[in-house]
C-alpha positions as CSV (number, residue, x, y, z in Angstrom):
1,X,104.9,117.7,107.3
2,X,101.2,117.6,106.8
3,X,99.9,117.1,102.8
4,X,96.6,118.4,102.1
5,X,93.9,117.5,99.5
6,X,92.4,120.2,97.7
7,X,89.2,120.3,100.0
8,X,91.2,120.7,102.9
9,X,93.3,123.4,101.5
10,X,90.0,125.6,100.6
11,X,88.9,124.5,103.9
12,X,92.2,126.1,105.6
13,X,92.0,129.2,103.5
14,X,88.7,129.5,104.6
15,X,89.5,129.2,108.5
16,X,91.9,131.8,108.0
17,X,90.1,134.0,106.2
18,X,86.9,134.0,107.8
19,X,87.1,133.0,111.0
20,X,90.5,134.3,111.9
21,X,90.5,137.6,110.1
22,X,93.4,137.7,107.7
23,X,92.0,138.7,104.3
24,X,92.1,136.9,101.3
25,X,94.0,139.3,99.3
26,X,96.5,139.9,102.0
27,X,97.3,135.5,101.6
28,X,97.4,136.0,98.0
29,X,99.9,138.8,98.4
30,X,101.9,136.4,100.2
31,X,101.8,133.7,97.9
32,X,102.5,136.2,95.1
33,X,105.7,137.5,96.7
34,X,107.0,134.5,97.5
35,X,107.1,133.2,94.3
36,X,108.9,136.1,93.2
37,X,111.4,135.8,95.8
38,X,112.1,132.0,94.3
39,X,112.0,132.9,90.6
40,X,114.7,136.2,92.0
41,X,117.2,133.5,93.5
42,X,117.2,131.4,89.8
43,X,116.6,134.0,86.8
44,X,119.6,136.0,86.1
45,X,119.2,140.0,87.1
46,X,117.0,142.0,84.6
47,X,115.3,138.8,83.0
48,X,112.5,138.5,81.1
49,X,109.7,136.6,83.1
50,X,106.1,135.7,81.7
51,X,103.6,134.8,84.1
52,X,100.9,133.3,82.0
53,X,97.7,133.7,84.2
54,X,94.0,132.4,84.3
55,X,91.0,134.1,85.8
56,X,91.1,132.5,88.9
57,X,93.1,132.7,92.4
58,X,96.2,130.8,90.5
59,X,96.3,133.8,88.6
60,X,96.3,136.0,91.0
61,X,99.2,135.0,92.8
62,X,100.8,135.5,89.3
63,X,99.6,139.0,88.7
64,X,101.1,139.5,92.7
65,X,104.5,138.1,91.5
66,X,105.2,139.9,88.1
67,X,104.1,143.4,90.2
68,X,107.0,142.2,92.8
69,X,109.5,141.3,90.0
70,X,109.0,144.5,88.5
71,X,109.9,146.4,91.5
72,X,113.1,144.1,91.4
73,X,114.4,145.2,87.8
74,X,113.2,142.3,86.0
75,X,111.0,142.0,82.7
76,X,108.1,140.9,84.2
77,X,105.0,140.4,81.6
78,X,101.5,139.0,81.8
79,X,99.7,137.1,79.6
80,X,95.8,136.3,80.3
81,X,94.5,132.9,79.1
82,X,90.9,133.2,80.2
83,X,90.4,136.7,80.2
84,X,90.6,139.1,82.5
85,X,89.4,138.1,87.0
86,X,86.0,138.7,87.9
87,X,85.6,142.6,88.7
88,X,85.8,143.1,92.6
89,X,87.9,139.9,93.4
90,X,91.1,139.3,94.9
91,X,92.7,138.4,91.8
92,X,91.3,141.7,90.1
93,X,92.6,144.2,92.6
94,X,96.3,142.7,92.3
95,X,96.0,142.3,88.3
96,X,94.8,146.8,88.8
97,X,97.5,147.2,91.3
98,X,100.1,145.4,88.6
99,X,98.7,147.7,86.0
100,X,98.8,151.1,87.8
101,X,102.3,149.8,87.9
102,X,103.2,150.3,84.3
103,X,103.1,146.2,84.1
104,X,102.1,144.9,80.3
105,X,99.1,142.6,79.4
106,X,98.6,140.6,76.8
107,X,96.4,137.8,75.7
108,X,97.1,134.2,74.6
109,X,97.2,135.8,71.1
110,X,100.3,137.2,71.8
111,X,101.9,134.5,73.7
112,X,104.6,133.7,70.9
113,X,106.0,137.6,71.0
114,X,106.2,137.2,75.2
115,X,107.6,134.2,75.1
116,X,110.6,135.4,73.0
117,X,113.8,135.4,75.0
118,X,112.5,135.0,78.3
119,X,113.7,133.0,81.0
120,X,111.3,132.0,83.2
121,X,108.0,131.0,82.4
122,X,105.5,131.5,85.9
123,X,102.4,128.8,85.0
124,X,99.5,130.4,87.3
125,X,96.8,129.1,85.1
126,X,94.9,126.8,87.0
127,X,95.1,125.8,90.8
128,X,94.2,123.2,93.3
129,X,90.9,122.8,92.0
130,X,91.1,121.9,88.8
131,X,89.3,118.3,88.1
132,X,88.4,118.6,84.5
133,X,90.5,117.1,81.8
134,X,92.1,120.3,80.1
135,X,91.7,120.0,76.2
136,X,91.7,122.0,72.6
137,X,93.2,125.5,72.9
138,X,94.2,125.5,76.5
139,X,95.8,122.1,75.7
140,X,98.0,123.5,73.1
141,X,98.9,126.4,75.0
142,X,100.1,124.3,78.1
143,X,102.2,122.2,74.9
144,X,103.6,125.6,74.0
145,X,104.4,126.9,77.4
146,X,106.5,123.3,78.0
147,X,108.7,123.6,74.8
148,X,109.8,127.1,76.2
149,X,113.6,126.9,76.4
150,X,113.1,128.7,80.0
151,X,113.0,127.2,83.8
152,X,109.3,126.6,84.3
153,X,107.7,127.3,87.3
154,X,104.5,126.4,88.8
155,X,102.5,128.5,91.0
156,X,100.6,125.9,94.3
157,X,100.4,123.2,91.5
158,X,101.2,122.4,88.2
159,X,98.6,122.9,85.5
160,X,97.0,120.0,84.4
161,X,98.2,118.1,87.6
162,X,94.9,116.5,90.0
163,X,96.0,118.1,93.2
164,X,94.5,115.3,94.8
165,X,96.1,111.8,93.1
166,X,98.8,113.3,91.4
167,X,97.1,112.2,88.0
168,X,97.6,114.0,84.6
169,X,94.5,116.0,83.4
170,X,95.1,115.4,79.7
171,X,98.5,117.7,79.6
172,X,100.3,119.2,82.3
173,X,102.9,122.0,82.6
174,X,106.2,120.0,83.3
175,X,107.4,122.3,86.2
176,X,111.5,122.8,87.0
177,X,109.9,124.0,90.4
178,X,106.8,124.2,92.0
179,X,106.4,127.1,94.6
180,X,102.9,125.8,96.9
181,X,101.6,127.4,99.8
182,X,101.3,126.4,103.3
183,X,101.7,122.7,103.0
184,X,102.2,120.4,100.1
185,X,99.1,118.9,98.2
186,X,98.7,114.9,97.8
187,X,99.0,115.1,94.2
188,X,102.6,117.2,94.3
189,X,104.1,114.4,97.1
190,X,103.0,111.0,95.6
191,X,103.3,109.3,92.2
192,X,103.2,109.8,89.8
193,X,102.7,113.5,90.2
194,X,106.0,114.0,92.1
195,X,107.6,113.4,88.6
196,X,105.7,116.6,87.0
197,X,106.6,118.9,90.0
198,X,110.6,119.7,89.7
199,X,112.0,120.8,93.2
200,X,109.4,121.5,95.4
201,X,109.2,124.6,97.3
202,X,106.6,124.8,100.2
203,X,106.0,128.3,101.3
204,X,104.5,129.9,104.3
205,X,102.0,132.6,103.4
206,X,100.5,133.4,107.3
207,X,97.9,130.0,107.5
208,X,98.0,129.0,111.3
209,X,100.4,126.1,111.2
210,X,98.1,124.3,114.0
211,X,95.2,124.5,111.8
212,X,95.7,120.9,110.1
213,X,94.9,119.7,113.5
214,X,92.0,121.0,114.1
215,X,90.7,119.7,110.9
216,X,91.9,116.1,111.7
217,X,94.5,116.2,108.6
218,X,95.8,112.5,108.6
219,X,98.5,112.5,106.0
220,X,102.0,113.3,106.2
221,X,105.1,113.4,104.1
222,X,108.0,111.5,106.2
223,X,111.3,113.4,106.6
224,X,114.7,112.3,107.9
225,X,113.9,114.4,111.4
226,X,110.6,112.1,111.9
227,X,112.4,108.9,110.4
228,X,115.5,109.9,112.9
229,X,113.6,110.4,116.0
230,X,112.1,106.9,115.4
231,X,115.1,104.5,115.9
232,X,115.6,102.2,118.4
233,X,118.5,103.0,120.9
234,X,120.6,100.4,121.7
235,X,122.1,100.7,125.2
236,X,125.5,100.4,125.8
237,X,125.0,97.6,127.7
238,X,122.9,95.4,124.8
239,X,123.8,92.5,123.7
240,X,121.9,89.7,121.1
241,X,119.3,89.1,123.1
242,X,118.8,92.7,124.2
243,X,117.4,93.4,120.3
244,X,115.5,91.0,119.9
245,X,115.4,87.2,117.6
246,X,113.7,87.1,114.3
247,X,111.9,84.6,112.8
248,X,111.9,84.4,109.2
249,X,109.4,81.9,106.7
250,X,110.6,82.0,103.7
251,X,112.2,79.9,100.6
252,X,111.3,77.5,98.2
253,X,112.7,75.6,95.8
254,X,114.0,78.3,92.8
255,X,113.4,80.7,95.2
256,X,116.4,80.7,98.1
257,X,117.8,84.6,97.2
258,X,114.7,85.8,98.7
259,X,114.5,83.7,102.1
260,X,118.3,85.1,102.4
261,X,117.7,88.5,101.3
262,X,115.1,88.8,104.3
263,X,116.8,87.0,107.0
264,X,120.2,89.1,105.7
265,X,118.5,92.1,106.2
266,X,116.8,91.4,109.3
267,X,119.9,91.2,111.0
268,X,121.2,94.2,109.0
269,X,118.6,96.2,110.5
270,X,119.4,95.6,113.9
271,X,117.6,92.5,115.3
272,X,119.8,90.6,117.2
273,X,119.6,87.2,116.4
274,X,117.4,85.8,113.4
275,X,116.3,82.5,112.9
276,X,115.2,81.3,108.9
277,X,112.5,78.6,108.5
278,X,112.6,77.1,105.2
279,X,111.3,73.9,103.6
280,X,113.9,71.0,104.0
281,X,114.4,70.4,100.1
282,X,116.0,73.6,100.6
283,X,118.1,74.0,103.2
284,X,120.8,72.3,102.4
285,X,120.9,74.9,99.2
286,X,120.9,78.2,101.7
287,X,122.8,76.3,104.4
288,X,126.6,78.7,104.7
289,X,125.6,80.8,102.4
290,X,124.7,83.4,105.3
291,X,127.1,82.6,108.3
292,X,125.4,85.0,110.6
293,X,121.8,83.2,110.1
294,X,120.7,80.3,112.1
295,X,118.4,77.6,109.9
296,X,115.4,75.4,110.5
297,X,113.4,73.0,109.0
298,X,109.3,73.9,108.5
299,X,107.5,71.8,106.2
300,X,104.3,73.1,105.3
301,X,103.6,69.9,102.8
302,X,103.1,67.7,106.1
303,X,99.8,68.1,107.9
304,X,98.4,70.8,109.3
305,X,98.6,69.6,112.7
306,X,102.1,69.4,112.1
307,X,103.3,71.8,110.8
308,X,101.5,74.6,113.0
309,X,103.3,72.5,115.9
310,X,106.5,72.8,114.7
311,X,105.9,76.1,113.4
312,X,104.8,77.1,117.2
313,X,108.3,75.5,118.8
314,X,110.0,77.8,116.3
315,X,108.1,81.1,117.1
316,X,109.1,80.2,120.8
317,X,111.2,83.3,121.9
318,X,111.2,85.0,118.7
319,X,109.8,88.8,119.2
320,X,108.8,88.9,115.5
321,X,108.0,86.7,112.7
322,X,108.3,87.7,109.3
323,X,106.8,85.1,106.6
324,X,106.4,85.6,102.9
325,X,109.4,85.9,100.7
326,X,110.0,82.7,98.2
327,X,107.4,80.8,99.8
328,X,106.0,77.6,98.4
329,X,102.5,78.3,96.7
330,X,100.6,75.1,97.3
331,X,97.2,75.1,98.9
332,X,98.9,73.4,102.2
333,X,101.3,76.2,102.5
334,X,98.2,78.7,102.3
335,X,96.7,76.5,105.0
336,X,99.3,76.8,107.6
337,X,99.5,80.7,107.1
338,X,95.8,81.2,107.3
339,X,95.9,78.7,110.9
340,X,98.8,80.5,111.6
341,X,97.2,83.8,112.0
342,X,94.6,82.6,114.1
343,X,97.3,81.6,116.5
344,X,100.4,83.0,116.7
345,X,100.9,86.4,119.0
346,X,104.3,87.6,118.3
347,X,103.7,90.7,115.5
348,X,104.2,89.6,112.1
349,X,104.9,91.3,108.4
350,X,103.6,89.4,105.6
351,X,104.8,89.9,101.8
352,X,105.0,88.3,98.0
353,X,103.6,85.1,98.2
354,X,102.1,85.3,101.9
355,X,99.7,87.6,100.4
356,X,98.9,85.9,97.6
357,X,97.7,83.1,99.9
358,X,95.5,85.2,101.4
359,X,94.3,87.1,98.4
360,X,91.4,84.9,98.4
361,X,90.0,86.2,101.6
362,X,92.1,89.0,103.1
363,X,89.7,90.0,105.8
364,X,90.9,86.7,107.8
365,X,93.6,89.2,108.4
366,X,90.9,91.5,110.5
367,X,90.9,88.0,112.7
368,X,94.6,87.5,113.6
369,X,95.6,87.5,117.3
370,X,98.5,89.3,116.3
371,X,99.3,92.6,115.3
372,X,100.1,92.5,111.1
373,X,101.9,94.4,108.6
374,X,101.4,93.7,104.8
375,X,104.2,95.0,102.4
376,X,102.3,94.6,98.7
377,X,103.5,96.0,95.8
378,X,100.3,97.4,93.1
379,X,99.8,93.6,91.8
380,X,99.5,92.4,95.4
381,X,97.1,95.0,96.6
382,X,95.0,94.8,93.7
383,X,94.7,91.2,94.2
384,X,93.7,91.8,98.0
385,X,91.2,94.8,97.4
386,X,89.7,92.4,94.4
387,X,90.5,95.1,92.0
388,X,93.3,95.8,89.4
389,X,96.8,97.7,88.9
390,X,95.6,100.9,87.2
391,X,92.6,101.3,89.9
392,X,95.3,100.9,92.8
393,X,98.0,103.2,90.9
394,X,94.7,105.4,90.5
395,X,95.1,107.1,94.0
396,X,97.8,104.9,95.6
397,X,97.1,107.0,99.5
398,X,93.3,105.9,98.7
399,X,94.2,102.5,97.8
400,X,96.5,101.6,100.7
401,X,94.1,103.1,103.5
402,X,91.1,100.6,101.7
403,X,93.3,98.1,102.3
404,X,94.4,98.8,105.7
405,X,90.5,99.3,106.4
406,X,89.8,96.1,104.8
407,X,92.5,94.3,106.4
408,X,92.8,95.9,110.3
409,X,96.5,96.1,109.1
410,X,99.6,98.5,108.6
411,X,100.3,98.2,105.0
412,X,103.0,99.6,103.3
413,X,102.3,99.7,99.5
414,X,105.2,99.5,97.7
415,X,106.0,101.6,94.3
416,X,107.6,104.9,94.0
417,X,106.6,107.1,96.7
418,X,105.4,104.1,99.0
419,X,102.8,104.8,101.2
420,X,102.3,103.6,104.4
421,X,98.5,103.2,105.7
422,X,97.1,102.5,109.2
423,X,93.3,101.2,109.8
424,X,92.7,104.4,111.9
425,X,93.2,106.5,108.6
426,X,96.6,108.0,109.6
427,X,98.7,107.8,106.2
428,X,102.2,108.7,105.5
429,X,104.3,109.2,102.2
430,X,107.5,107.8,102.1
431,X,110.2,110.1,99.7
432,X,113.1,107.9,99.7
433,X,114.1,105.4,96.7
434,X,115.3,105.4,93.1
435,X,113.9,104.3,89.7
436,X,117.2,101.7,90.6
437,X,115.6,99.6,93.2
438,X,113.2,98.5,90.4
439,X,114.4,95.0,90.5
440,X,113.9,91.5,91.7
441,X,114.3,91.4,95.4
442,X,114.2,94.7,97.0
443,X,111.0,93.9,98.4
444,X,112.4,91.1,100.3
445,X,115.0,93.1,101.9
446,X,111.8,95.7,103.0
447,X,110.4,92.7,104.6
448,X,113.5,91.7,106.7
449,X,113.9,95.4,107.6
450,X,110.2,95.7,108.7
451,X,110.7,92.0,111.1
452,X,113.7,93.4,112.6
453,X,112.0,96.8,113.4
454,X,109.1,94.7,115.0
455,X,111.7,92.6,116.9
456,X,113.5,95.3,118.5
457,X,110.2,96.4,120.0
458,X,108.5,99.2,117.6
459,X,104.8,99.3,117.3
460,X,103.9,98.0,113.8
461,X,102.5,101.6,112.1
462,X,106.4,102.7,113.5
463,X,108.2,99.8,112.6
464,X,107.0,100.6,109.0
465,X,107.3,104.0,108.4
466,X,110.9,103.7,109.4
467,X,111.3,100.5,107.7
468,X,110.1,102.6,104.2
469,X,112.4,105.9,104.8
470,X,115.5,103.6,106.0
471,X,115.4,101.2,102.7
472,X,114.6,103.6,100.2
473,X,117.8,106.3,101.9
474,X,120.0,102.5,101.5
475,X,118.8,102.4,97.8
476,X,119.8,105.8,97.3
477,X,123.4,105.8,99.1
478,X,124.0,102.4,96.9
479,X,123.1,104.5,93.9
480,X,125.2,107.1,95.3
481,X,128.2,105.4,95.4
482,X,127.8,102.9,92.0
483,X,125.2,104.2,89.8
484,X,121.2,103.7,89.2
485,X,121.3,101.6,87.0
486,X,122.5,97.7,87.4
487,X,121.3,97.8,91.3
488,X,120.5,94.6,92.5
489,X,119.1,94.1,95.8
490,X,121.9,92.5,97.7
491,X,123.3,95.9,97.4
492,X,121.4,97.6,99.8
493,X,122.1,95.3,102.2
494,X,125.5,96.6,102.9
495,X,124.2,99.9,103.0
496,X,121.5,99.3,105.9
497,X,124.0,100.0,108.0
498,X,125.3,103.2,106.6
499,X,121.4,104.4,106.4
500,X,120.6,104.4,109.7
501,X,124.0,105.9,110.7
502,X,122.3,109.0,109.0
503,X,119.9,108.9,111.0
504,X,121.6,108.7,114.2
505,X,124.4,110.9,113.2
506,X,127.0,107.9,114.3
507,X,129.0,108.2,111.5
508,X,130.2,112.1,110.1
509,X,131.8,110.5,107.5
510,X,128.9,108.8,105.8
511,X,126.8,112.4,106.3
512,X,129.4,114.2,105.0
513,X,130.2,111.8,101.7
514,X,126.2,111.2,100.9
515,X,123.9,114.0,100.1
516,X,121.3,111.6,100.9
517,X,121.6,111.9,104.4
518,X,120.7,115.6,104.8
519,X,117.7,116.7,106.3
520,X,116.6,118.1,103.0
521,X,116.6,114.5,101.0
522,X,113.3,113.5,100.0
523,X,114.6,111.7,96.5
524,X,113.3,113.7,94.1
525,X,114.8,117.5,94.2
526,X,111.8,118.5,97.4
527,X,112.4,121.0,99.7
């Protein structure tokens, strides 16, 4: 599904409206009616409903959907925050034709009296285009409208919420459901606005669904459909060598759980055979403690030379390499990735302490022979854009295409909501995942999953997209079955499996026992 900034969206209304014919108040009827078709399915026959209104187009589509509600028995009421829509306009005919109707005004003066007893409260003060922080009166009102004991629903977005990063404006109305139009808005889809939106609802109101298109729209929210058609198929036929041998640098002393997190979950995610290069002080700790992984020796204290041989017998056969996890953080480690890059051709996905290396100067990356991906959680990023956390967490789809830009890599950044970013400006948001993943190690198991992708022959912007949707859906069938909280990242390892048997609908069973695997899953109540 496409996701729209606000631009675009004004941009699309325009299209329609102009170009192709179809009025503006004939969309905002639409918009109107189908919010009073969602607030019908919830609210209990005959309900009070207050749709609390401002001047503009938001408004409109709430004067459209207390007319409807009226017409359905309800108590639908208005209330008018910034007085009443400019004489002539869209939002003025609908707020006459509610009128003519026998439908009840009143100001924010009498907000208290309205608010008495209802059950829904319809926020269609402000729209996509708010960008001003929202402060004294309005502030209070927004504070008022949330400590309603009634489901709150939003109308396109919620107030106070930056259509655009998902930012709070000061306060925002903390929606049960948002009802937008046409296609969800970046702020609604990505963190942290996702947390203020409730169940998402997106609604068709008659926009040409090929329009995105034309306007070169290069963000996306993923789906289990998308995620699904992605897979590899293994033919019947296959064998180890058929999905390919992956080659994982990783470990150091302290640090073992995340060499064998990676190389466990490469093989977890299909590759056939996977290979784990660690530093020989540790070895002997990993060594049994994953049968099904085969172990070498890379030194990256020796020189140079050296090690880039050995590390080039090693990466003989292997279809992708996978470095980063647990990795020793001397300067001579740094070294051999930053030769290695100028060498190696098999694809490779870089993490944790491989990117740290390279924070000092990431565009070497732009240089490498092969085709990277770069898994960095906020800290990470910020350290490769020369920035800091709160600039990254800013506008995280903003922050991961500079970086992808910067880099001439996919990058996945890692957080709630991930995104994944290519250097050609196509983006995608990644809805799978639970506050229980937060923990030591998940990332690691993203990295193996990401190698083993790349191993069994996916392009790299693929092999992480479906890497993101298939280890957040493993995170949330662990949850499912033992609880959020106490997750620890060898957990998701036994439920790779499971994960993509949603996705390829091999196992009934695991569809019919996890709500997770349903085409309507996007972790966090959207629709």
């Amino acid at each position: 599904m496409h996701v729209v900034t606000s631009a675009e969206m004004r941009e699309l209304d325009r299209i329609t409206i102009e170009e192709l014919g179809v009025p503006g108040v004939v969309l905002m009827e639409h918009a109107g009616r189908a919010v009073a078709d969602q607030v019908a399915r919830r609210a209990p026959a005959r309900a009070r409903v207050v749709a609390v209104c401002g001047a503009g187009n938001n408004g409109g589509d709430g004067f459209v959907a207390a007319r409807w509600l009226r017409q359905q028995g309800f108590d639908a009421r208005v209330v008018l925050v910034a007085g009443r829509p400019r004489a002539g306009g869209d939002a003025a005919l609908h707020l006459a034709a509610y009128e003519k109707q026998g439908g009840p005004v009143a100001d924010s003066g009498g907000l208290e009296d309205e608010l008495a007893g209802a059950a829904v409260v319809i926020d269609a003060i402000f729209g996509t285009g708010l960008t001003r922080v929202i402060e004294g009166q309005l502030a209070a009102l927004i504070h008022r409208l949330n400590a309603a004991p009634a489901l709150h629903l939003a109308v396109d977005v919620p107030s106070g919420l930056d259509a655009d990063t998902g930012r709070t404006l000061g306060v925002c109305f903390d929606a049960d459901v948002t009802v937008t139009f046409a296609w969800p808005k970046v702020g609604l889809v990505s963190a942290p606005g996702f947390e203020q939106v409730g169940e998402l609802v997106v609604v068709d109101i008659g926009i040409p669904r090929a329009l995105p298109e034309r306007l070169g729209v290069k963000l996306s929210l993923l789906d289990l459909a998308t995620a699904s058609a992605l897979v590899p198929r293994r033919p019947r036929g296959g064998h180890k060598g058929t999905f390919g041998h992956l080659l994982v640098v990783a470990g150091s002393p302290g640090k073992t759980g995340a060499a064998l997190l990676c190389a466990s979950a490469g093989l977890r995610a299909g590759a056939g055979l996977c290979t784990l290069a660690t530093p020989p002080a540790v070895r002997p700790t990993i060594e049994g403690r994953a049968w099904e992984v085969m172990l070498a020796e890379l030194d990256g204290e020796r020189p140079r030379e050296d090690a880039l041989a050995t590390l080039l017998t090693l990466a003989a056969g292997k279809r992708a390499i996978a470095w980063g996890p647990g990795m020793p953080t001397s300067p001579s480690a740094g070294e051999l990735l930053r030769a290695a890059l100028r060498v190696l051709e098999q694809p490779l996905v870089l993490d944790a302490d491989a990117l740290n290396h390279l924070a000092r100067d990431p565009s070497i990356l732009a240089q490498a022979r092969a085709q990277v991906v770069l898994t960095p959680h906020p800290g990470e990023a910020a350290r490769l854009l020369g920035s800091d956390v709160a600039t990254v967490q800013a506008d995280r789809v903003a922050s991961a295409r500079r970086l992808a830009e910067l880099t001439r890599a996919v990058v996945v950044l890692k957080g709630a909501r991930s995104v994944i970013a290519a250097a050609d400006g196509r983006a995608v948001i990644n809805p799978t995942g639970n506050p229980g993943m937060g923990t030591g190690g998940t990332g690691d198991v993203l990295t193996g999953v990401v190698g083993a992708l790349l191993a069994q022959g996916l392009a790299p912007f693929d092999a992480a997209v479906l890497a993101t949707y298939v280890h957040g859906l493993a995170g949330d069938l662990a949850r499912d079955a033992r609880g959020e909280i106490g997750l620890v990242a060898g957990d998701l390892l036994s439920f790779l499996p499971p994960a993509f048997a949603c996705l390829t609908g091999t196992s009934a069973e695991s569809t019919r026992q996890h709500g997770a695997c349903s085409p309507d899953h996007t972790a966090g109540g959207n629709k």
